[in-house]
N, CA, C and O atoms as CSV, one atom per row, in Angstrom:
chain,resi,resn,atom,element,x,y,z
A,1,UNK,N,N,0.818,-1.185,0.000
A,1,UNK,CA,C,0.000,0.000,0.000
A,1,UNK,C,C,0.861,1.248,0.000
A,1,UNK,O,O,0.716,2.128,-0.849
A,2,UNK,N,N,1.694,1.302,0.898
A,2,UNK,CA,C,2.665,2.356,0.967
A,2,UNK,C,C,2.507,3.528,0.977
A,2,UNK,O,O,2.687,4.359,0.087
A,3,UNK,N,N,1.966,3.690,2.572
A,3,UNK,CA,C,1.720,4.698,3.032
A,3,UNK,C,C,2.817,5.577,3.864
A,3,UNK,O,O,3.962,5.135,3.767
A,4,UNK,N,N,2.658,6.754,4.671
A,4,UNK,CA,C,3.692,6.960,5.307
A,4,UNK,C,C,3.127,7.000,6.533
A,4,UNK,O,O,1.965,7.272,6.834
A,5,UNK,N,N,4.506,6.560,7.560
A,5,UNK,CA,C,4.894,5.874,8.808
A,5,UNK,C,C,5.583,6.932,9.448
A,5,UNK,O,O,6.376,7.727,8.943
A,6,UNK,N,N,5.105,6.832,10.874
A,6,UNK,CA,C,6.166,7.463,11.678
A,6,UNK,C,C,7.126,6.121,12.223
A,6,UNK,O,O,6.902,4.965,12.580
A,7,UNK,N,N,8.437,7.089,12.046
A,7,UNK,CA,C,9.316,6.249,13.052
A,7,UNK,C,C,10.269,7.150,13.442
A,7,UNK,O,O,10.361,8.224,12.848
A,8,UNK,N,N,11.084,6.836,14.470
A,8,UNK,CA,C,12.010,7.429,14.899
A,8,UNK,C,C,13.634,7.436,14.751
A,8,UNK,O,O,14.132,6.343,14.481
A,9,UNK,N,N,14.446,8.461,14.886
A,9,UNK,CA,C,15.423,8.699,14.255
A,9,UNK,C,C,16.835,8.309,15.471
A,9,UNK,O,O,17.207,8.979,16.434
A,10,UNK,N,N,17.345,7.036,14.972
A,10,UNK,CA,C,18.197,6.361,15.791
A,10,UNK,C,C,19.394,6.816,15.523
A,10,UNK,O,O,20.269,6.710,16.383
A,11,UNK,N,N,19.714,7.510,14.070
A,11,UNK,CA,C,21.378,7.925,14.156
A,11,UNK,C,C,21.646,9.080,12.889
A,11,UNK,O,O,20.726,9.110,12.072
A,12,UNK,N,N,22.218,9.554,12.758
A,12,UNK,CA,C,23.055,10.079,11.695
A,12,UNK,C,C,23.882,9.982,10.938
A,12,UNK,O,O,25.053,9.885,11.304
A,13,UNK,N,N,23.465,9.978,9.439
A,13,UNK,CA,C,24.870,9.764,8.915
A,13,UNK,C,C,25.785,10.703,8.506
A,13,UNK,O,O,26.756,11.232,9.048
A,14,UNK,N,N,25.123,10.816,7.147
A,14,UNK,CA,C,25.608,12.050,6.391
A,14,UNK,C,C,24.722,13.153,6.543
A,14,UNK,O,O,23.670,13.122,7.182
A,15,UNK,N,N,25.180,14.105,5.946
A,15,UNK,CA,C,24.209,15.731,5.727
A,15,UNK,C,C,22.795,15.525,5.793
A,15,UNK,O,O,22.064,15.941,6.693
A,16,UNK,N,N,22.363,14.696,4.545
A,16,UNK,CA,C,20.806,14.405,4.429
A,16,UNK,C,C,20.256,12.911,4.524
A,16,UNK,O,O,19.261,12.571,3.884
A,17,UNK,N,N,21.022,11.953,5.433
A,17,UNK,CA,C,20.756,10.862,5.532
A,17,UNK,C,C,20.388,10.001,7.242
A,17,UNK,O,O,21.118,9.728,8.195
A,18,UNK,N,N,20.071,9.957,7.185
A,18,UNK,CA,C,19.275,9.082,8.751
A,18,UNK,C,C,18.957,7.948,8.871
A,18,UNK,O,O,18.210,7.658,7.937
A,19,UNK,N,N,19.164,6.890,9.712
A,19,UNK,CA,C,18.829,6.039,9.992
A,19,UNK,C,C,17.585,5.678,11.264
A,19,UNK,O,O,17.804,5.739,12.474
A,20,UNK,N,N,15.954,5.209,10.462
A,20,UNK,CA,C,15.172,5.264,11.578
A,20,UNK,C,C,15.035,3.757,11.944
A,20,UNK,O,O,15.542,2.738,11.473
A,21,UNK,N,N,14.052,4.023,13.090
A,21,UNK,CA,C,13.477,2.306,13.694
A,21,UNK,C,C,12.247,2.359,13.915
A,21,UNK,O,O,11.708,3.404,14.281
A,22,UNK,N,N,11.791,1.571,13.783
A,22,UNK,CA,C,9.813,1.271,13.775
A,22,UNK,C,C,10.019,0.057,14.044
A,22,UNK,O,O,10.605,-0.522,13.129
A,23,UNK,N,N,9.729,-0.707,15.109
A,23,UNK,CA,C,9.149,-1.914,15.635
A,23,UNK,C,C,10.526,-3.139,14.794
A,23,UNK,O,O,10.539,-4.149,14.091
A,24,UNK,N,N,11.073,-2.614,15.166
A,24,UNK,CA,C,12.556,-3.459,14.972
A,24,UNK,C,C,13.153,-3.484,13.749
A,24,UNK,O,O,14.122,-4.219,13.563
A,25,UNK,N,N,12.549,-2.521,12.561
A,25,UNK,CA,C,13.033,-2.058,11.636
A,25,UNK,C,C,14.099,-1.037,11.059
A,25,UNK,O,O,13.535,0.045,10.892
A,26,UNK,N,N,15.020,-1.001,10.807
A,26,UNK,CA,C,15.668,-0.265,10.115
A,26,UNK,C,C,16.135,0.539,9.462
A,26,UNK,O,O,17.290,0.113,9.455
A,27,UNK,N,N,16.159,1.402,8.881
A,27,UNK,CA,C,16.117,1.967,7.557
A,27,UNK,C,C,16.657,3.146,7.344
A,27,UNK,O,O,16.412,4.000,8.195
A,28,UNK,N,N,17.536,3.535,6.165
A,28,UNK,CA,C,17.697,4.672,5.555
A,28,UNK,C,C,17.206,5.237,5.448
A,28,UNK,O,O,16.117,4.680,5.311
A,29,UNK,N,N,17.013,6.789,5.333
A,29,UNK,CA,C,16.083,7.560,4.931
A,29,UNK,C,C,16.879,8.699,4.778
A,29,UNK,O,O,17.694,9.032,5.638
A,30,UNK,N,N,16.655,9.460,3.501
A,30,UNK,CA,C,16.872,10.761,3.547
A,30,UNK,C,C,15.732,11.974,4.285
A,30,UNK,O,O,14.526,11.809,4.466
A,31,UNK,N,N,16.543,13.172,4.614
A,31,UNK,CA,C,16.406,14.459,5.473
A,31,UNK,C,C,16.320,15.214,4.957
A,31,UNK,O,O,15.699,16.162,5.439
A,32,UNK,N,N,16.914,15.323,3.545
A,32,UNK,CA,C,16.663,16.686,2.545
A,32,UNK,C,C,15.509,17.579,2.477
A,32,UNK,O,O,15.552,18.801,2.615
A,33,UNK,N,N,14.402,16.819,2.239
A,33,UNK,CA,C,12.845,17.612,2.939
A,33,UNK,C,C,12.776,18.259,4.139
A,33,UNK,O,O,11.805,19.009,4.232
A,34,UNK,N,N,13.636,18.198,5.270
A,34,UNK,CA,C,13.285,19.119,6.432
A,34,UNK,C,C,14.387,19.754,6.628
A,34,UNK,O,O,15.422,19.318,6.125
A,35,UNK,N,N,14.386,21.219,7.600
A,35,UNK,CA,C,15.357,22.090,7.862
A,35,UNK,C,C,16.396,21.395,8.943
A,35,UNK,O,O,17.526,21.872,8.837
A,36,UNK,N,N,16.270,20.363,9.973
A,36,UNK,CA,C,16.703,20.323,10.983
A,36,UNK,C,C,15.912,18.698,11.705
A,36,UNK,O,O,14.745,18.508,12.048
A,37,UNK,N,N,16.898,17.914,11.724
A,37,UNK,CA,C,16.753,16.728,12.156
A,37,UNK,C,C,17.507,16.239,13.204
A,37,UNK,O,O,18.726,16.293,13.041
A,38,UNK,N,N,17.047,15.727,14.347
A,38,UNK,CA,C,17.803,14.698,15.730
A,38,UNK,C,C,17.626,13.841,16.155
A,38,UNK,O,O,16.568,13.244,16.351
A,39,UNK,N,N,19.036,13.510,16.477
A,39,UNK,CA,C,18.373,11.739,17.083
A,39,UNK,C,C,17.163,11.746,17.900
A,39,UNK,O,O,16.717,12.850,18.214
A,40,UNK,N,N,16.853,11.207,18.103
A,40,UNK,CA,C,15.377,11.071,18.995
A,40,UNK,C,C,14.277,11.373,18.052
A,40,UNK,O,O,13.220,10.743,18.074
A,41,UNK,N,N,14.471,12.138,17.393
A,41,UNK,CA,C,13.252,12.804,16.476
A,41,UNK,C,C,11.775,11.494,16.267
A,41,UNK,O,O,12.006,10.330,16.596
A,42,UNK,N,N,10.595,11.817,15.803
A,42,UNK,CA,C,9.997,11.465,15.144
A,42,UNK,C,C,9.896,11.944,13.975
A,42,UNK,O,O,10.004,13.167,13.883
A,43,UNK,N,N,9.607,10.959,12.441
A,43,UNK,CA,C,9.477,11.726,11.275
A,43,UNK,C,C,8.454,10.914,10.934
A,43,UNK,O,O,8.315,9.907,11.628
A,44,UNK,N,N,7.620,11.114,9.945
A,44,UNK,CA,C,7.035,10.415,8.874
A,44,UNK,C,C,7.706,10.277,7.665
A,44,UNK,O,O,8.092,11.247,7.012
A,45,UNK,N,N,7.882,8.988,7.299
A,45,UNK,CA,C,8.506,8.638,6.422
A,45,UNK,C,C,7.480,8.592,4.881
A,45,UNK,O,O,6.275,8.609,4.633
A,46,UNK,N,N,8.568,8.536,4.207
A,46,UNK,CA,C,6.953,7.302,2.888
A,46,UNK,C,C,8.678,7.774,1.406
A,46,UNK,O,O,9.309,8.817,1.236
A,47,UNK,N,N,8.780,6.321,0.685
A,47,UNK,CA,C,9.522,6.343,-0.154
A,47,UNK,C,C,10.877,6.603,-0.121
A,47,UNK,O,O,11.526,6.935,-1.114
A,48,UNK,N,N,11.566,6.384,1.593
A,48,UNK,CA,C,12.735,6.921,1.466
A,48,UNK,C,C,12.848,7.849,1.913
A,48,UNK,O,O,14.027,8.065,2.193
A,49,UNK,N,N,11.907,8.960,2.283
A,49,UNK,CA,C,12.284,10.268,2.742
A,49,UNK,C,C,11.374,10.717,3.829
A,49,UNK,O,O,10.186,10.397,3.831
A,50,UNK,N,N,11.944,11.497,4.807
A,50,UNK,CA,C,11.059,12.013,5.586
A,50,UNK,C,C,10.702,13.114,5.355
A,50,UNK,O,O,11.422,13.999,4.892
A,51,UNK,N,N,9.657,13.205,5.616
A,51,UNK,CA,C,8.713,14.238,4.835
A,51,UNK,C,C,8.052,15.393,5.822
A,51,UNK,O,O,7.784,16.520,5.407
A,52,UNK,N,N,7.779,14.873,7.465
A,52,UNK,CA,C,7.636,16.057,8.493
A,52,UNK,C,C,8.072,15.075,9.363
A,52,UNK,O,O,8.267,13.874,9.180
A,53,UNK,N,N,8.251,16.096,10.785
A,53,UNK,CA,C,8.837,15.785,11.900
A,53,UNK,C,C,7.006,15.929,12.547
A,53,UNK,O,O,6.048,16.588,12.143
A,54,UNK,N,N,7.183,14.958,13.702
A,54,UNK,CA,C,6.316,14.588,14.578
A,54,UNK,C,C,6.337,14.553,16.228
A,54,UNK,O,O,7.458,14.601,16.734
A,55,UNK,N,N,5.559,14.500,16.834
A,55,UNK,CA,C,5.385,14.488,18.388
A,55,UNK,C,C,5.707,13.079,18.819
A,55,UNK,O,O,5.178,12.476,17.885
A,56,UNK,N,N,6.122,12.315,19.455
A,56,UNK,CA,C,5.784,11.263,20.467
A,56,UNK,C,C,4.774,10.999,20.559
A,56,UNK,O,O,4.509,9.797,20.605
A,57,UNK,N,N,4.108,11.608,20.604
A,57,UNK,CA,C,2.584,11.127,20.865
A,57,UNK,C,C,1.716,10.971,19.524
A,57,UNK,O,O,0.974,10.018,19.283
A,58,UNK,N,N,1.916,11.951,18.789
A,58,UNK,CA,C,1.540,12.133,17.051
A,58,UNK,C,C,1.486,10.635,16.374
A,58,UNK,O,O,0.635,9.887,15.892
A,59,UNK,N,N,2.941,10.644,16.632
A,59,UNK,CA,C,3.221,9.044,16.047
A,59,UNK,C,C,2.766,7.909,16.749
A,59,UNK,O,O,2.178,6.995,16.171
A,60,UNK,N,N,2.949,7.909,17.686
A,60,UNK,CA,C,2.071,6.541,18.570
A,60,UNK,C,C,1.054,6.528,18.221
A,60,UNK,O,O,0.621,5.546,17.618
A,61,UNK,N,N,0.224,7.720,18.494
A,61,UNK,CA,C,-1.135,7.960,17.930
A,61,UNK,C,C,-1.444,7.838,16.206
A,61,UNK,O,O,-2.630,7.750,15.888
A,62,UNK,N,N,-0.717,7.833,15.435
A,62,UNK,CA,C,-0.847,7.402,14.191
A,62,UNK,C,C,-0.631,5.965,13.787
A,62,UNK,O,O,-1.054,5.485,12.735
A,63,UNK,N,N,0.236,5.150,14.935
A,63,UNK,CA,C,1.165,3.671,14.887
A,63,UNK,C,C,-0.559,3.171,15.209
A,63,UNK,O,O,-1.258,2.484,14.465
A,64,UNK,N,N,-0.846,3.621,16.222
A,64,UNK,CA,C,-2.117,2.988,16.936
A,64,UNK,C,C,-3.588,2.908,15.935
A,64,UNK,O,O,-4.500,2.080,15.911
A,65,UNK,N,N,-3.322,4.267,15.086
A,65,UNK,CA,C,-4.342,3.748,14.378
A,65,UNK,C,C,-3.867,3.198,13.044
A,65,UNK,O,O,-4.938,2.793,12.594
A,66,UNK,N,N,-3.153,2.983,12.324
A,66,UNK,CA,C,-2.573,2.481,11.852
A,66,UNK,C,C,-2.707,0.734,11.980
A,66,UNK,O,O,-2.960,-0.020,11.041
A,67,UNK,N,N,-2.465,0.345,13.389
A,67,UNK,CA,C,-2.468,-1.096,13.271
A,67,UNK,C,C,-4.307,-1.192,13.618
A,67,UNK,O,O,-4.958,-2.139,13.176
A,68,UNK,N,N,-4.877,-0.219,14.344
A,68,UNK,CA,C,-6.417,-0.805,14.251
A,68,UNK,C,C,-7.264,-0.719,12.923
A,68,UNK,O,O,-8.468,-0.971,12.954
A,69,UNK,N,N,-6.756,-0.435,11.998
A,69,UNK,CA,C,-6.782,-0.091,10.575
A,69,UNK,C,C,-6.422,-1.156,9.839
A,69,UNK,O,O,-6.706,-1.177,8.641
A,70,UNK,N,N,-5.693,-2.279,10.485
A,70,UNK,CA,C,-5.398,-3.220,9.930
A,70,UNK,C,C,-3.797,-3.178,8.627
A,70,UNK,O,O,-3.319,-4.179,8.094
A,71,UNK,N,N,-3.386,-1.955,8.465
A,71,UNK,CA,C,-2.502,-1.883,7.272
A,71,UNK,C,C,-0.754,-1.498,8.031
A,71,UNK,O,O,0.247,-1.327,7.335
A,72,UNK,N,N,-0.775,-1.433,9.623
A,72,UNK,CA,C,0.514,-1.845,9.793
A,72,UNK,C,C,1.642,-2.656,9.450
A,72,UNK,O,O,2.829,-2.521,9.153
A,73,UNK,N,N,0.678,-3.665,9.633
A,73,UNK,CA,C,1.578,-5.033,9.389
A,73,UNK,C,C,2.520,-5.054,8.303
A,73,UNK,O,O,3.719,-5.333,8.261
A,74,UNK,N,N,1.133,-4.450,6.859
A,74,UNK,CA,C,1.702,-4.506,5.827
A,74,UNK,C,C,2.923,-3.384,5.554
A,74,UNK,O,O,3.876,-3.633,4.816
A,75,UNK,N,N,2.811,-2.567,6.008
A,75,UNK,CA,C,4.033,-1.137,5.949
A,75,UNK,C,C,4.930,-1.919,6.163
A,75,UNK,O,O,5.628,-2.296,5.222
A,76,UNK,N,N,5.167,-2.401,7.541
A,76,UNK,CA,C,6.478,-2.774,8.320
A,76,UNK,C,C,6.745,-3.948,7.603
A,76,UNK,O,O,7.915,-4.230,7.862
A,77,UNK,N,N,6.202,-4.906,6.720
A,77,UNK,CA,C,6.605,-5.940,5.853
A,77,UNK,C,C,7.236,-4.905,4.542
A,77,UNK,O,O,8.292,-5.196,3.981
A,78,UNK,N,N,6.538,-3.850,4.217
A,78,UNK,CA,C,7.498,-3.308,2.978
A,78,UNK,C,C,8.553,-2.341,3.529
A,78,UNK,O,O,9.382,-2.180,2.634
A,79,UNK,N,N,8.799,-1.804,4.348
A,79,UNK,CA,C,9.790,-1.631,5.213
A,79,UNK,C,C,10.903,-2.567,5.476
A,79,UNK,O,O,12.067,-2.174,5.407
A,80,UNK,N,N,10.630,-3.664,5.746
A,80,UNK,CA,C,11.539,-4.788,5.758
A,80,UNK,C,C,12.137,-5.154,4.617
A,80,UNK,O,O,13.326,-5.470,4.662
A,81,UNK,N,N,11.347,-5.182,3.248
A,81,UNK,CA,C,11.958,-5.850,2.369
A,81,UNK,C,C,13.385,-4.607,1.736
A,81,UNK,O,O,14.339,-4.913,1.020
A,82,UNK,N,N,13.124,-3.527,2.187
A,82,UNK,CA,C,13.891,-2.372,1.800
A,82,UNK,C,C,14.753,-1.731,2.713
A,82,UNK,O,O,15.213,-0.602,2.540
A,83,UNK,N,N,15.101,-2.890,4.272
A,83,UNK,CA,C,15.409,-2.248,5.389
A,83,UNK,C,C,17.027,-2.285,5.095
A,83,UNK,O,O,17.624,-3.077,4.367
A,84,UNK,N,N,17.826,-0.670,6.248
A,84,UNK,CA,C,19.502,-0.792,5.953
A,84,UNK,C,C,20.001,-2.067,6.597
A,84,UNK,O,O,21.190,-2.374,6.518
């Protein structure tokens, strides 16, 4: 389906590159879309890039409906197949 996900921002690499985690996932992502990114951050992701920064709570609250929505599962399976 490939929607966008919050997850959170576990490290830094380069200038416009980040590494997030969502439920034991992984992943690259570019930063180029926002002014200012940190570890800890929440972003919404979708295609590789994060696209806005988010609350703690924003994102839980989006994770939450998200899986009562039934289409978590499937994110974090296409997440996986594309994880760093």
């Amino acid at each position: 389906m490939c929607l966008a996900i919050p997850a959170r921002v576990i490290e830094l690499e380069d200038e416009d590159i980040a590494v997030v985690a969502i439920e034991g996932v992984k992943k690259k992502i570019s930063t180029a879309l926002l002014e200012e990114v940190a570890v800890g951050d929440y972003v919404l992701i979708h295609v590789g890039y994060a696209l806005h920064k988010l609350s703690p709570e924003e994102a839980a609250r989006t994770l939450e409906l998200m899986a009562e929505a039934g289409v978590l599962h499937e994110e974090l399976a296409e997440l996986r197949e594309g994880a760093a």
